[in-house]
C-alpha positions in Angstrom: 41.9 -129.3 80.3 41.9 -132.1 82.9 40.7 -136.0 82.2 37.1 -136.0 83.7 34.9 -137.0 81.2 31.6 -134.9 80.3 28.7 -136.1 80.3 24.9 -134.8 78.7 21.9 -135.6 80.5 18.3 -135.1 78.6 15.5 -134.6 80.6 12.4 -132.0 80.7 11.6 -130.2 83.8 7.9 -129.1 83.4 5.6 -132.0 83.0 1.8 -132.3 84.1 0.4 -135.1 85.6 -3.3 -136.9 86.1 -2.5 -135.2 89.4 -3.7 -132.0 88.2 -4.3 -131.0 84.7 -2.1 -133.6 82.3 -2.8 -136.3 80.8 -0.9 -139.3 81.9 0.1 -141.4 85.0 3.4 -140.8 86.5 4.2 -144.2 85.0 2.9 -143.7 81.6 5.3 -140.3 81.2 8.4 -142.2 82.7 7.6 -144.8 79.7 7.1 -141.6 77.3 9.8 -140.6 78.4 12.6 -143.6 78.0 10.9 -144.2 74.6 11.9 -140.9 73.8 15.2 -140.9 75.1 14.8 -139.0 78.5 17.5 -139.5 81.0 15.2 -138.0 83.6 11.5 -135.8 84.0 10.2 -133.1 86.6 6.9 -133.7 87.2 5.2 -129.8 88.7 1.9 -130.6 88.9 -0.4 -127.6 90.0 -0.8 -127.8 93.8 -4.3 -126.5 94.0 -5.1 -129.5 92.0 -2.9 -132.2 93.9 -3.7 -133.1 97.3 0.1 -133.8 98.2 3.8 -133.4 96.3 3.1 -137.4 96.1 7.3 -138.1 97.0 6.2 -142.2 96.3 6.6 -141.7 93.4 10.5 -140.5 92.7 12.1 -143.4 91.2 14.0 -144.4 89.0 12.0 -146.1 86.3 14.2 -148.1 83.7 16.5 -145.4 82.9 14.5 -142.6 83.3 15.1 -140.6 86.8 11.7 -139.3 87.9 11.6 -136.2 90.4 8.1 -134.3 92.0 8.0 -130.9 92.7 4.7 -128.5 92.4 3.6 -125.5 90.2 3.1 -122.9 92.9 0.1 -120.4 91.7 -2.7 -120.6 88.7 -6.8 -120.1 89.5 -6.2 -120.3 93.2 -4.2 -116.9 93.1 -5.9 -114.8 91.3 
């Protein structure tokens, strides 16, 4: 085995935001998120609901990494 060190990142990969159907602002779900112990969150939000993949908001927040991406499909394909 070499020397590189390994490293764990904890993050999950499916959230909804006020952008379509979930509950929270992007914000408030980066905070969830660090309080929990998140290293980083995927935000899919359905894109029949959103109006844009809304890129401003990929930060990093504290030290939670934030990434946007879109659920492709639901009630507009039937």
């Amino acid at each position: 085995m070499n020397n590189r060190e390994l490293f764990e990142y904890v993050g999950n990969v499916h959230i909804h935001s006020l952008y379509s159907d979930g509950g929270g602002s992007v914000a408030d779900i980066a905070r969830a998120g660090s309080e929990n112990g998140l290293d980083f969150i995927v935000l899919n939000d359905h894109e029949y609901m959103t109006d844009s993949l809304h890129l401003e908001e990929e930060s990093l927040r504290g030290k939670v990494l934030v990434l946007m991406g879109l659920e492709i499909g639901g009630s507009a394909y039937p």
